[in-house]
N, C-alpha and C positions, 0 to 999 in steps of 0.2 A: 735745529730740526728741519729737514728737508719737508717741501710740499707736500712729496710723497707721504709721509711720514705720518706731515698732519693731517691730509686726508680718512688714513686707515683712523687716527685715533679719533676723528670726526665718527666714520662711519661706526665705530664699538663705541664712541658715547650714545649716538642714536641709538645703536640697538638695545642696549642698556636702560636706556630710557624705552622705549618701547616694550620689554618684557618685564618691565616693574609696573608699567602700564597695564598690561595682561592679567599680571597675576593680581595687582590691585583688586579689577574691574572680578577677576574671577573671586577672588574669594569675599567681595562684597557679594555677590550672587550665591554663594555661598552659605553667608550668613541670612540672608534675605528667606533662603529653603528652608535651614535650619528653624527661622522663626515663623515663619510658616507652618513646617511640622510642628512645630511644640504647640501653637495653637488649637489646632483639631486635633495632637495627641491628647490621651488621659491617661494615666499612670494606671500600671496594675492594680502596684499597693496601693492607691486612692481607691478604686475599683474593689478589692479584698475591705478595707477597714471600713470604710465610709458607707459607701451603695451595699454590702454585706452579698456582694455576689461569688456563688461558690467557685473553691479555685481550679476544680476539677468536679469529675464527672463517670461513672459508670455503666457500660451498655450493657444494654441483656440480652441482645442478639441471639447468643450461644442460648442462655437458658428458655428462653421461649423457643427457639429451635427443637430441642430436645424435648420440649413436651409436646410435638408434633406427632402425628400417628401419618404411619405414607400407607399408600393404598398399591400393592404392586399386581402388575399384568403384563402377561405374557405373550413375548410377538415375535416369529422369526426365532426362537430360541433361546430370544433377549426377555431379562426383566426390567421395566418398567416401572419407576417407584412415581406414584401418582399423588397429592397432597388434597384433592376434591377428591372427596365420594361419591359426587354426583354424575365429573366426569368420569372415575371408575365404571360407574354403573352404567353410567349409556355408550363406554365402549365393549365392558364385556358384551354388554346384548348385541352387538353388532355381529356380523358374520364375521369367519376368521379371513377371508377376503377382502374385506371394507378394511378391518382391523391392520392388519398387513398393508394395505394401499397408504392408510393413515399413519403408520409406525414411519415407512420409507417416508413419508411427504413432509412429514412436520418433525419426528425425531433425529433422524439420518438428515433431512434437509435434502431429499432428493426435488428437486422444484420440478415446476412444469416443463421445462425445455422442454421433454416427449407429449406434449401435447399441443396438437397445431391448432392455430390462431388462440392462441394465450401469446402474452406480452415477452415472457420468457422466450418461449417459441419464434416468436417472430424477430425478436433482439440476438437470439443465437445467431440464427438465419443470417443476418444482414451484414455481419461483420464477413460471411464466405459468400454473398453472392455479389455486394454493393460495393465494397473493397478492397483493395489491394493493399492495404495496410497488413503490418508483422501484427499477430493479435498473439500475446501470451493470456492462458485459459488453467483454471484451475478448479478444481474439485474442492471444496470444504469441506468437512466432517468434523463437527463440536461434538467433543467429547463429557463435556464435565466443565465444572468453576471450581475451582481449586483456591481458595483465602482471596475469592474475587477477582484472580483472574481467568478469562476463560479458554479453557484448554481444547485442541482438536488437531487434526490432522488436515494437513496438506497434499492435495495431488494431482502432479502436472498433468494436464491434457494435449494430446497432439493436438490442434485446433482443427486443420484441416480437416483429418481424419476422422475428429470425434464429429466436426460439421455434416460432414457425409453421412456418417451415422446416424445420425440423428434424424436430416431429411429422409431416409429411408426407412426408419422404424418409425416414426409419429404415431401417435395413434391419433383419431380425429376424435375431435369434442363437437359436438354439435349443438350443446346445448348447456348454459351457465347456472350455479345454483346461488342465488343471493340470500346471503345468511344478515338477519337482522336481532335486532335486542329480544324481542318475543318469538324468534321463529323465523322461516326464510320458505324461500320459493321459488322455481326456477321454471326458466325464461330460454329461448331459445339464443345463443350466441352472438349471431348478429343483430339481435335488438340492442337496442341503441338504451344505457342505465346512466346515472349520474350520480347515483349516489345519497339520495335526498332519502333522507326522513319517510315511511310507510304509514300510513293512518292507521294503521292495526296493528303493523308488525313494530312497531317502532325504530331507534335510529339504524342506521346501515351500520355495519361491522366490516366486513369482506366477502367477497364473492372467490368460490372457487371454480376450477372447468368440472366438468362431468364427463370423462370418456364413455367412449361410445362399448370398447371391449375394457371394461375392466381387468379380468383374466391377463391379457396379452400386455396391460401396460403391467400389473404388480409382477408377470415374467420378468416383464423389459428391467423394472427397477430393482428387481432380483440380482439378474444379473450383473448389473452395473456395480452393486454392492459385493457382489458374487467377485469380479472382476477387482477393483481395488483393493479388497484382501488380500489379495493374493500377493503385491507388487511388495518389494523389498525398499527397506527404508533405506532411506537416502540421506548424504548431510545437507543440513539446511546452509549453513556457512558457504561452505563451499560451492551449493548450487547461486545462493547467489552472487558471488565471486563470481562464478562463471556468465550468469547475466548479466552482469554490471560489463565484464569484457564482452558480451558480445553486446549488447547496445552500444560501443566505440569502435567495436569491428562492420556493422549495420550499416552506421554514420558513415561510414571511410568509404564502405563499398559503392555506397550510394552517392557520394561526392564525384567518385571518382568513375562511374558510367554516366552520372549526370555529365560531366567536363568532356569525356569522349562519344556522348550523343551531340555536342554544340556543332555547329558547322562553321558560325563567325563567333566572332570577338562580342561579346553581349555586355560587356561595360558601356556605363554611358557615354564613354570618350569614346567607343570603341577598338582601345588597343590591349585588350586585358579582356579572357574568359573567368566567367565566374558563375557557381552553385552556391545558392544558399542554405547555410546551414540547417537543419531543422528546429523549427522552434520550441516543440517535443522534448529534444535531444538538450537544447541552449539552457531549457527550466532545469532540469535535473543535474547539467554535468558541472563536476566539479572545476577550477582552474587546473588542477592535474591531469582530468578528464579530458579538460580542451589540447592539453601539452601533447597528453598519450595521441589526442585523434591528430595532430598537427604532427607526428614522428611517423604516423601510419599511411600520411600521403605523402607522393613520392616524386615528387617537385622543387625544385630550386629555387623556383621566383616566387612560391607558396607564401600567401598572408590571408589572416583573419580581419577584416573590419569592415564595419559600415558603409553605408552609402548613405549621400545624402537625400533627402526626400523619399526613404526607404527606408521602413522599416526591419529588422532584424540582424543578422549577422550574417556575413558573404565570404565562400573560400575562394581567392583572385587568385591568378597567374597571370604570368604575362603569355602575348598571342604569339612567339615562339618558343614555349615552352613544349617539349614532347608532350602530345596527352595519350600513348598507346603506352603506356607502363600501371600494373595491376599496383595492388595496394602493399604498401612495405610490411611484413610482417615482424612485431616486435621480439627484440632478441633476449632470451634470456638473462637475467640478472647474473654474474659471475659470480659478484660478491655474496649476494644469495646460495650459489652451488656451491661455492666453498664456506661459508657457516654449515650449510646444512651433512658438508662433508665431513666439517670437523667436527659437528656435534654427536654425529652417525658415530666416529671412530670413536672419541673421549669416551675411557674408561666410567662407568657412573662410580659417585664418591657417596663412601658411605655416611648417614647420617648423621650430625653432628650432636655430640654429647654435649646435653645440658647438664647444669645443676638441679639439683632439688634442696630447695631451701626451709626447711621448717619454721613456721610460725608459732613459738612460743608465748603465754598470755600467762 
């Protein structure tokens, strides 16, 4: 037996010893859980004979449901099914004005944004005047709960657009109504409230705004309802398919006018331009997601990683690389347009004949 030889059968006894080692060590640790568990386990059937605890269980959900009485009211066209009488009765008394402003606010979930200096109001605001962030904006509408989950409608907002909107229709609140356990009262907006407990009224609930033209806002939230009726459904799948691409088309574009704003080499050696990825973008993308945005810049000496004493993730080039080239646009899958061409042509096959097997007893 050559040296050589006995070396190799050196190193595969080591590792041999080494992975009997392993597994040893693992499955003492092993047994060590397992005895562990069995400790603070306790068996069913001990549980069932012993303790005489039942093995199951009944809800009545459904039957106490059912012997519910709903109280229904009429708003906007819509009915209303109410389970308090009491709130029945202090909205019928309401005007049909109030009634309507309350339907839009709290069942449709039209919130404050249209009223200015409300939290809503001021959180729409900031995202179109403070900045320059991509903002996606959407509309809710809860419909129903359906076996506990709960069901509604979705629907996209231009942001910009609806921003402008919105600063231009506000209506102005001038004045806040603090609703507490016995009653409430209201105070003029800019007083300064915190919340605390009332010696009369008792504890705080929530405060709502008080427009100033009523009328002109249950218009405004008319139409807003008025307005997304109308819009044609859409696939959800597919829209977001379409944002997942464009959040790595976003990333790309934005890498690649960061790189052609540089004027020098901004590595710390200085011989390498580089943008940092977004950290935004780095939470949510997937490793295919990083592959797609890394096919979509359009560089040679293109790489992803670190710096030291920096935190996050960096797209480098080196400093003669071209940076006057736009973003690669990804190509079509082939193998995709031909599945989908062979699928198109293939004749459909008709369904296949079962048995039917009779159970004689």
């Amino acid at each position: 037996m050559t040296e050589h030889e006995k070396y190799q059968e050196h190193i595969r006894h080591t590792h041999d010893a080494f992975c009997k080692t392993v597994i040893r060590h693992a499955a003492i640790d092993a047994a060590r859980s397992i005895r562990s568990r069995r400790k603070r386990e306790i068996s069913l059937e001990y549980l069932i004979e012993e303790k005489h605890y039942p093995f199951s269980t009944t809800d009545k959900y459904f039957a106490e449901q059912s012997g519910m009485t709903s109280y229904p009211l009429f708003v906007c066209g819509q009915m209303v099914l109410l389970e308090s009488p009491e709130l029945a009765a202090a909205l019928s008394a309401l005007s049909q004005m109030e009634q309507e402003i309350i339907f839009l606010y709290y069942f449709q979930r039209l919130t404050h944004v249209f009223l200015q200096g409300t939290p809503q109001h001021n959180t729409w605001k900031f995202y179109g005047e403070q900045t320059r962030d991509r903002v996606l904006a959407y509309a809710v509408e809860l419909t129903g709960k359906v076996r506990g989950v709960i069901r509604g409608n979705l629907y996209e907002l231009d942001y910009p657009q609806h921003f402008r909107h919105v600063a231009a229709e506000a209506v102005q609140a001038d004045n806040i109504i603090l609703h507490y356990e016995k009653g409430g009262r209201e105070q003029p907006a800019g007083l300064y409230f915190d919340g605390r407990p009332d010696p009369k009224l008792g504890a705080f609930l929530l405060y709502e705004a008080k427009p100033n033209e009523p009328e002109h806002l249950r218009e405004l939230l008319r139409q807003e309802q008025k307005g997304r009726a109308q819009l044609a459904p859409g696939d959800f799948k597919a829209h977001v398919t379409a944002l997942h691409d464009g959040i790595i088309l976003a990333e790309a574009q934005r890498i690649v006018a960061g790189l052609k704003d540089l004027s020098a080499p901004n590595s710390p050696n200085k011989t390498h331009f580089m943008v940092k990825l977004s950290p935004y973008f780095v939470q949510i993308a997937s490793s295919k997601d990083t592959d797609r945005l890394f096919s979509m810049l359009p560089y040679k000496s293109l790489c992803f990683t670190g710096m030291k004493d920096r935190h996050g993730l960096y797209a480098v080039i080196g400093k003669d690389e071209n940076r006057d080239k736009e973003v690669r646009r990804p190509r079509a899958s082939i193998r995709r347009q031909l599945s989908e061409t062979k699928q198109a042509a293939a004749p459909k096959k008709a369904p296949a004949r079962t048995k039917k097997n009779e159970l004689e007893v």
